[in-house]
C-alpha positions in Angstrom: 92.0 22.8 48.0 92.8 26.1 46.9 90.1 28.5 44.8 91.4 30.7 42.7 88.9 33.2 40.2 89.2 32.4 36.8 88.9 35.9 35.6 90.5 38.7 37.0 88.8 41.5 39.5 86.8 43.5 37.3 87.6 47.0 37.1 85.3 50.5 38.0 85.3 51.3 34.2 84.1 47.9 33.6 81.1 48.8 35.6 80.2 52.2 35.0 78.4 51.4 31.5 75.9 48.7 32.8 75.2 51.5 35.7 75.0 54.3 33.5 72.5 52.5 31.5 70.4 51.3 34.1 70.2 54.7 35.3 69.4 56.0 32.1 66.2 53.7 31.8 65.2 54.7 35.3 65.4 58.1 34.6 63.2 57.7 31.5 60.7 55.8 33.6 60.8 58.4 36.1 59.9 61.5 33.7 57.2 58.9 31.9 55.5 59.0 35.5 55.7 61.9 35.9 54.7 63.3 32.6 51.4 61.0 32.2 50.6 62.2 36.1 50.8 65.8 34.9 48.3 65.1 32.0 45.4 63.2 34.4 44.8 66.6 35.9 44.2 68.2 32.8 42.0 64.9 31.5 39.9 65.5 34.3 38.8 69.0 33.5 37.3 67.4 29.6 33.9 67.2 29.8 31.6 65.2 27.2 30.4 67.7 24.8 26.8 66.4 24.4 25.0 64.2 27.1 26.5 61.3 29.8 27.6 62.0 33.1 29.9 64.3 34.0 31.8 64.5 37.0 31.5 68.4 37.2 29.1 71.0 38.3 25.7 70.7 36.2 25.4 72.8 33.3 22.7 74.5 31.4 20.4 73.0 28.9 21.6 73.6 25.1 20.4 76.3 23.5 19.3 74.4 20.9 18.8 71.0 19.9 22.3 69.2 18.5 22.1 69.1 14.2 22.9 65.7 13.0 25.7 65.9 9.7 25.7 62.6 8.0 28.8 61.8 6.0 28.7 59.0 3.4 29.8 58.3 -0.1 26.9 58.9 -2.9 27.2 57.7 -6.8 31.3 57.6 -5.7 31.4 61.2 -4.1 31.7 62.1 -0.7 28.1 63.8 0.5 27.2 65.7 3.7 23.9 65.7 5.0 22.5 68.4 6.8 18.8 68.5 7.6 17.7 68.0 4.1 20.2 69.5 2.2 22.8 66.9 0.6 26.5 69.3 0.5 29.0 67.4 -1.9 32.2 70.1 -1.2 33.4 72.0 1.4 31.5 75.1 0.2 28.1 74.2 -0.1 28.8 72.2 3.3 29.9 75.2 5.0 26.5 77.6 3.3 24.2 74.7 4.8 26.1 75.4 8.2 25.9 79.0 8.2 22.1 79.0 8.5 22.3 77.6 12.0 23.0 79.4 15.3 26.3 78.7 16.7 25.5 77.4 19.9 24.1 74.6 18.3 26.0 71.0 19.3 27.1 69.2 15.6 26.8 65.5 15.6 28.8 63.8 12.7 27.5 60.5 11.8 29.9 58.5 9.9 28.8 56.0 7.8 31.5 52.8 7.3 32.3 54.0 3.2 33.2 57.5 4.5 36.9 58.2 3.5 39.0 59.9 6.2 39.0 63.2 4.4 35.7 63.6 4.0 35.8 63.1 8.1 38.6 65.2 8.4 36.6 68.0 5.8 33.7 68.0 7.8 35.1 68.8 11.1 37.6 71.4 9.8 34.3 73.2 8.5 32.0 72.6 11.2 35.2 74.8 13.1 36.0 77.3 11.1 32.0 78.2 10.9 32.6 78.4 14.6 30.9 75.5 15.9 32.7 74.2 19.2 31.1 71.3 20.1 31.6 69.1 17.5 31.2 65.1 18.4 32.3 61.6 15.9 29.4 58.7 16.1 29.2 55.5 13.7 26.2 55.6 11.2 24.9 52.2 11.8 23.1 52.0 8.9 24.1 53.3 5.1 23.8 57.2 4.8 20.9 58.5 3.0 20.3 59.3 -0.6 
């Protein structure tokens, strides 16, 4: 019995394009790894901004107790709470910001009718006052009127 190949010896060229793309995708998996290693080191120097453990040396106490902004919709408007004053724009948000000391921690409390921009209008003004830490919690219940 004699076997002969039914196809013919495959050529070099005929291999090098399954190779080159296998190499290609191990390439890309290489600089992934390597890429998302790089960023762990910087992910470990982020510290929470208010409260929790922190894997770091122990820092001081605030200088002063975090301020709670509330955003919600009212009557169909967005509305910023802060303290007791009820901001419906960016300007009268940012006067009711002004009177507190910079060091202060914000806490923005979103309620579930809040609209993106009004999320997104808070925290641009809570940083352009020149508050740093600025942290995003759920309003569990509606906001305020």
């Amino acid at each position: 019995m004699k076997l002969v190949r039914s196809s013919p010896s495959l050529e070099l060229a005929e291999l090098r394009l399954p190779i080159v793309a296998l190499l290609d995708v191990i390439l890309f998996i290489l600089m992934y790894f390597m890429f998302a290693g790089n960023l762990d080191d910087e992910e470990k120097l982020l510290r929470a901004t208010i409260g929790g453990m922190s894997t770091g040396a122990p820092t001081a106490a605030p200088a002063a107790p975090p301020t709670i902004v509330e955003i919600g919709v009212v009557d169909g408007r967005e509305a910023f709470r802060v303290r007791d004053v009820v901001a419906n724009d960016r300007e009268s948000l940012a006067t009711a910001l002004r009177t507190l000391p910079r060091e202060t921690a914000i806490i923005l409390r979103v309620a579930d009718d809040a609209t993106v921009g009004a999320i997104a209008t808070a925290t641009q003004v809570c940083r352009d006052e020149g508050f740093e830490k600025v942290v995003h919690v759920p309003l569990r219940q509606p906001a305020p009127r």
